[in-house]
N, C-alpha and C positions, 0 to 999 in steps of 0.2 A: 207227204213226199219227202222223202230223204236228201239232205244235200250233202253233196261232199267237196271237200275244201282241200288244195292240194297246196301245200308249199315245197318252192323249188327246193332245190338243193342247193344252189350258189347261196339264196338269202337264208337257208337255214346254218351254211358253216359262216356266212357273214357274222349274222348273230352270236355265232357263238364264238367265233374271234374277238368280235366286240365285247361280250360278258367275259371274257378268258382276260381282254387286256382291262379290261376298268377293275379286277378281281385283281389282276396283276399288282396295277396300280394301288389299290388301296393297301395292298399286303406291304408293297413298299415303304410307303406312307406312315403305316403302324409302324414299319422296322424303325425307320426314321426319327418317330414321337421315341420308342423306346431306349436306341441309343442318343439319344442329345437328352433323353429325361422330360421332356418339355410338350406340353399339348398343342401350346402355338409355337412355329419353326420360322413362319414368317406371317407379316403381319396379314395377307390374305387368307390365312386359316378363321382366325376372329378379329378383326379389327377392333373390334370393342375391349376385348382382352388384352389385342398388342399393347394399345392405347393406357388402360389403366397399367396394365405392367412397366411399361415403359414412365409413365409418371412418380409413378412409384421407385423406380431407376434412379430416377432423376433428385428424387428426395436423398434418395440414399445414398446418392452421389455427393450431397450437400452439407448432409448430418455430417458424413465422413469428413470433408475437407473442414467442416466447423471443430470437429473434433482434435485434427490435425494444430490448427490455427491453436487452441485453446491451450492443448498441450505446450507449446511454444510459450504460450503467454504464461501459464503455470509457471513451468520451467523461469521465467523471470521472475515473476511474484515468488519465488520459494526465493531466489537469490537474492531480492531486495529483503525477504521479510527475517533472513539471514543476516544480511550486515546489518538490518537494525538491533536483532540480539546482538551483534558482535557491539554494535556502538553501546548501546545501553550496558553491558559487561566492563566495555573501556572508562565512562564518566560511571559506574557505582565504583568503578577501582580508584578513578581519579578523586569520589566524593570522600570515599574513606582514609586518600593522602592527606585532603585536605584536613579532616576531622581531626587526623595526628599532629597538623599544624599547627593548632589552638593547644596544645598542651603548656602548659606555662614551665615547664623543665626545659623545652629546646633554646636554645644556643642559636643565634641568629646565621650561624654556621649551619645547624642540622636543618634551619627551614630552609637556607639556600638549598640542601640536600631533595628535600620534599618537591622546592622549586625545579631543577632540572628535573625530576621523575615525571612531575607533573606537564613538562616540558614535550618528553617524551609520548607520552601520551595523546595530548592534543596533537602533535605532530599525525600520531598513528589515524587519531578521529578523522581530520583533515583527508589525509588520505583515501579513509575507506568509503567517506560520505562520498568521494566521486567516482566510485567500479562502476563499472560497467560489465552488459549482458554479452553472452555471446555472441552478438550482432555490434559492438560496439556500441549500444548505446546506454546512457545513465539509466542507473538504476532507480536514480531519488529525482527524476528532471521532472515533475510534475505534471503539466499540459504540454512542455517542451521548454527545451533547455540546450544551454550550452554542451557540448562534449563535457564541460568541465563547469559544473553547476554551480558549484563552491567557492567563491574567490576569496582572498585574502590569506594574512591579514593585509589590510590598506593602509595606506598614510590617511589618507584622508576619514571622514568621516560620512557614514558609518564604517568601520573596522572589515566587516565582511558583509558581502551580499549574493544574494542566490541572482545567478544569471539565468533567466528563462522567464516563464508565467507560472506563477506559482498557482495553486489546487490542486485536485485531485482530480484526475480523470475517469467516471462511470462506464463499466461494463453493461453489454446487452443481457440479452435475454439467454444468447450464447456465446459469450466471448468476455472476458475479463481487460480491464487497463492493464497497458503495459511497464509501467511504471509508479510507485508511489512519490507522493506530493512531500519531497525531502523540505522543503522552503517551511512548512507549516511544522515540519519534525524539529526543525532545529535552529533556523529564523525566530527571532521577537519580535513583535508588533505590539510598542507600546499598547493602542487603542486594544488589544487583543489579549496582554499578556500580562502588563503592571510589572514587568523584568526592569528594575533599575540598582543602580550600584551608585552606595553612599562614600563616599570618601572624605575620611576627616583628618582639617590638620588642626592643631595647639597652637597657641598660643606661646605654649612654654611645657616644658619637661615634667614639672611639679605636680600635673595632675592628669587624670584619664577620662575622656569624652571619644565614648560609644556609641551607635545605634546601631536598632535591629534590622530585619530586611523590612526591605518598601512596601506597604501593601495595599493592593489596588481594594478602593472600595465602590468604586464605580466606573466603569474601563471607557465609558462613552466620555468622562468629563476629563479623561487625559489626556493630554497634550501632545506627549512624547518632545517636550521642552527639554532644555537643561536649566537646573536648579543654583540656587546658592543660598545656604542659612548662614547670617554671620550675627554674633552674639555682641552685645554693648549695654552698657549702661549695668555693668558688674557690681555688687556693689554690697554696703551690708542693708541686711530689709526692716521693716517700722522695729521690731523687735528683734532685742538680743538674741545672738546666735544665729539667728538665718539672714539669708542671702537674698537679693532681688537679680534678676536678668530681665534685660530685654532682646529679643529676635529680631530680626527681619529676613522676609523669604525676596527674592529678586530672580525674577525669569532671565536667565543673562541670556537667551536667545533672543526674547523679544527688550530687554534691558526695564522691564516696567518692576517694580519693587511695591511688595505689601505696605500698609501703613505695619510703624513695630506691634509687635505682641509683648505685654510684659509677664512675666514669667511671675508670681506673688512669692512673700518669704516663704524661703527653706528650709529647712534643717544645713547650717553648713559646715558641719561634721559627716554627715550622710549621704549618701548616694541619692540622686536625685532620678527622677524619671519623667523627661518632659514629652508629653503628644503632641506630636507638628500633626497638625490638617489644614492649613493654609494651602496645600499644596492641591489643585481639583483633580479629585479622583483619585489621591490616594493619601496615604499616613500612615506615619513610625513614630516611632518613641527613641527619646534622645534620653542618656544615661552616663549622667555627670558622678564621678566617684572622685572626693576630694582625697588628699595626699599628706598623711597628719606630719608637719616639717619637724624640725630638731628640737623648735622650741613648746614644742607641745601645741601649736595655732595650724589649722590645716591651709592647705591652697582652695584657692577658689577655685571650684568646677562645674558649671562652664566657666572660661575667664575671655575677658576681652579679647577680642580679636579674633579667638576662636570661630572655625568657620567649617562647612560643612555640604557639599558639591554633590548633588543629583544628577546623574548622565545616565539616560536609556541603554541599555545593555543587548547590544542586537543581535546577536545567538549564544548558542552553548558555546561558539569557538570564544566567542569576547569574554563571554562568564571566564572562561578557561583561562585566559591570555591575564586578563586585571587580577583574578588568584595567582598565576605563576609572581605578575611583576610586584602585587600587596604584600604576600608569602615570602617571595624573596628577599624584596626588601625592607621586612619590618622589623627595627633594633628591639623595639621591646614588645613586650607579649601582650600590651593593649593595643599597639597595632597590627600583632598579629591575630589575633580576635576580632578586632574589625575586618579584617580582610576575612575569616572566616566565616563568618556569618553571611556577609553580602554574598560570599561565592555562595554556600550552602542553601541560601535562601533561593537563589536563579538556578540553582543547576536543579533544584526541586523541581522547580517552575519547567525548566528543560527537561527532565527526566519524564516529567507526567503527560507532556506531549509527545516524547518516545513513547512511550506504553503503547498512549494514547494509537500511534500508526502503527505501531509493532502488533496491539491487537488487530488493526483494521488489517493487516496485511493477512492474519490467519484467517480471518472474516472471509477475505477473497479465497483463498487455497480451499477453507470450506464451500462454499461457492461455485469451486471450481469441481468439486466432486460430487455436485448435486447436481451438475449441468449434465457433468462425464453421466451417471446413472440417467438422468432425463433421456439423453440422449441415445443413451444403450437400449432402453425400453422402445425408443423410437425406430432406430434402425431394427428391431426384434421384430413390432407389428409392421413398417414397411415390407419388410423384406419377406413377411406372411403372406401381406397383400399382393404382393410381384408373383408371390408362389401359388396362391389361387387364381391369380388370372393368368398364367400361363405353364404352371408346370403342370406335368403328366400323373395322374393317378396309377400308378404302377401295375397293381393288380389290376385294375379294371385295363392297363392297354396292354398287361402278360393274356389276360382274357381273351380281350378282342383278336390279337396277334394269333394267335392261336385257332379263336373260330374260323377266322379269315384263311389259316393254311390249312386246317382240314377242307374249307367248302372250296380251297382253290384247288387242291389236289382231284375233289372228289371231280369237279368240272372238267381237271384235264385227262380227269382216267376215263369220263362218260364221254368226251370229245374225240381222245383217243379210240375209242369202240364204231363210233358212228363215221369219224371222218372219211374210209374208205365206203360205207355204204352206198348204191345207189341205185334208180330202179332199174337203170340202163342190164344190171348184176343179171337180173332175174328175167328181163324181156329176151325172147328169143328161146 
C-alpha cells in the first residue's frame, strides 16, 4: 500500500527561510574571518584557541616591555662603560706626566709645571667619576649611592670616600644593573689592594734614601695601619769600609714598635738595598746611595734619624693628590724619584682595577645583546603560537567564502522559483 506524505506549504517556506538565514549567517561569518584575517573574532568561536592566543599575547606583551626596560638599562651601561674609557685615558695621561717627572734634568720649577698639569687632570677625574645617566642618576653608585658618590678631597682622614654601598649589582635573566660598582674601580681597600705610599725624610742633604712601591704579599695579614721606619744605631760595621744600621718598624696607629732589626756590614761606598718584611702582609726594599763629600769619605746612607712613613693610599684620587704635592714639591731629584715611584706603583694598582670594570662593563653590553636576540627568537615563536591559535588560513577561508556564496545564491534562486507555488494554483 502506497503512502503519501504531504508537507504544507507554510512549513516548507519556513524551512526554507530558516536554511536561507543560517546560509546568510555563515556567509557573513566567513566575510568577517576574512576581513579581520583571524579564525577566532571572539572568544565563543574557540575558546580553547582564544585562551592559548591570548596567553601567548600576554608573553609578548612582556618580552616587549623587558625589552623596553633593557634598552634603557643598556643605554646606561654603554655611558658608565664610556666614562670609564674616558677615566682610564685621563690617569694613562697623568701616569706618563708623572714618568716625565723623574727625569733628573727638570728644575724644581718644571716639576712645579708637571705638578699643576697633573693638577688639572685629577680635577677632570673627580668630575667625570660622578655623571650621571639620563635619569639623573650615577653612573659609578654601586648598589646605591649618593647623587654624588665621590667625595673629597677631605681634611680628614681617609682623604676620599665613596658615599653609597659599594659592589656590584647582578642582572637577571633579562635585564642588566643599572650602574657599575665605581667604589671597587677607584677606592683602595688595604685588606683588598696592598695600595700604600712611602714617604721619606733625611736626616741631612748629603745622602739619598729610596724605596720602591709597597707590596702586598699577603692581603689577609694587612692592617691598613700606618707605618713608621726610623734608622739608629749608624755606624762603621766589624770590618773596614762598611756600615752597620739598625731599624725599627712602629705602628703609630696602634703606637706598639718592633724589637730593632739590625741591618749587618755594608759596603759604604755603595748603594745599599735593604728588605723591610717586618711590616704583616707586605715588603719593600729600602735603597740607601751614599754621597762621595770633598774629601774623598762618602756620607752615610741610611744616617741617623732618617725615617720613613707608611700611610694607606685610599683611591686613585689620593695616589693623584700625594703625586701632585711629592712632584711639586720635591728640590732635588731624589725626591723626585721617590715621589715617582710610590705614585707609579698605586696608579698600576688603580689602573688594573679600571680595566678590570672597564672589561666587566663590555661583559654587560655583550650580555645585553645576547638577551636582545634570546629575546627576538622569543617574541618570533610567541607570536607563531597567537597566529595558530587564532589567525585565518587565507586560502582555505577565500575557499569556503566562496562555496558558501555560490550554495547561497543557488538556495535563493531555487527559493525564488518555488516561493510563489502552491496547490491552491492548480485546484479548481
Amino acid at each position: 500500500m502506497a503512502n503519501f506524505y504531504r508537507t504544507s506549504t507554510a512549513n516548507m517556506y519556513d524551512n526554507a527561510l530558516r536554511n536561507l538565514g543560517n546560509r546568510q549567517t555563515a556567509l557573513s561569518n566567513l566575510q568577517e574571518n576574512l576581513t579581520s584575517g583571524k579564525r577566532v573574532v571572539r572568544a565563543s568561536d574557540d575558546p580553547v584557541a582564544a585562551a592559548q592566543a591570548e596567553r601567548a599575547m600576554t608573553r609578548l606583551s612582556r618580552v616587549q616591555t623587558d625589552q623596553r626596560a633593557l634598552e634603557n638599562q643598556r643605554n646606561s651601561i654603554a655611558q658608565a662603560e664610556s666614562t670609564m674609557g674616558e677615566a682610564v685615558d685621563l690617569v694613562q695621561e697623568a701616569r706618563q706626566l708623572i714618568v716625565s717627572a723623574g727625569n733628573g734634568s727638570l728644575t724644581p720649577n718644571d716639576r712645579k709645571t708637571i705638578a699643576n698639569q697633573l693638577q688639572g687632570l685629577r680635577e677632570q677625574l673627580s668630575s667625570m667619576v660622578n655623571r650621571k645617566d639620563s635619569n639623573g642618576m650615577p653612573l659609578l653608585g654601586a648598589l646605591g649611592s649618593a647623587l654624588t658618590p665621590f667625595l673629597g678631597p677631605q681634611s680628614g682622614s681617609p682623604d676620599y670616600t665613596f658615599s653609597g654601598l659599594p659592589g656590584q649589582g647582578s642582572g637577571t635573566d633579562n635585564s642588566l644593573p643599572l650602574s657599575l660598582d665605581g667604589e671597587s674601580a677607584f677606592m683602595f681597600v688595604p685588606q683588598r689592594d696592598g695600595a700604600y705610599n712611602a714617604a721619606v725624610t733625611t736626616s741631612s742633604t748629603d745622602h739619598l734614601l729610596t724605596t720602591d712601591g709597597i707590596k702586598p704579599t699577603d692581603t689577609s695579614l694587612i692592617t691598613g695601619n700606618n707605618y713608621q721606619i726610623v734608622f739608629s744605631g749608624v755606624g762603621p760595621g766589624a770590618t773596614a769600609g762598611t756600615t752597620t744600621a739598625t731599624y725599627t718598624i712602629t705602628n703609630t696607629t696602634t703606637g706598639v714598635s718592633s724589637a730593632p732589626v739590625t741591618v749587618p756590614d755594608f759596603p759604604s761606598d755603595k748603594p745599599v738595598s735593604i728588605g723591610v718584611t717586618g711590616i704583616p702582609g707586605m715588603s719593600f726594599n729600602i735603597t740607601g746611595t751614599p754621597v762621595k763629600k770633598v774629601d774623598g769619605t762618602y756620607s752615610l746612607s741610611p744616617a741617623n734619624g732618617d725615617s720613613i712613613s707608611l700611610q694607606p693610599s685610599a683611591s686613585i684620587f689620593s695616589t693623584l693628590d700625594s703625586a701632585i704635592r711629592d712632584i711639586g714639591s720635591a728640590t732635588t731629584s731624589g725626591a723626585a724619584s721617590q715621589a715617582v715611584g710610590q705614585a707609579l706603583n698605586n696608579i698600576d694598582i688603580g689602573m688594573e682595577r679600571m680595566h678590570n670594570m672597564r672589561g666587566y662593563a663590555g661583559e654587560l653590553l655583550n650580555r645585553a645583546d645576547r638577551i636582545t636576540g634570546d629575546q627576538d627568537k622569543r617574541a618570533v615563536q610567541l607570536e607563531a603560537d597567537r597566529s595558530r591559535a587564532e589567525d585565518l588560513d587565507m586560502i582555505k577561508g577565500i575557499s569556503d567564502f566562496q562555496n558558501n556564496q555560490v550554495g547561497y545564491e543557488a538556495a535563493l534562486k531555487s527559493y525564488a522559483q518555488v516561493q510563489k507555488l502552491s496547490l491552491f494554483n492548480y485546484i479548481g
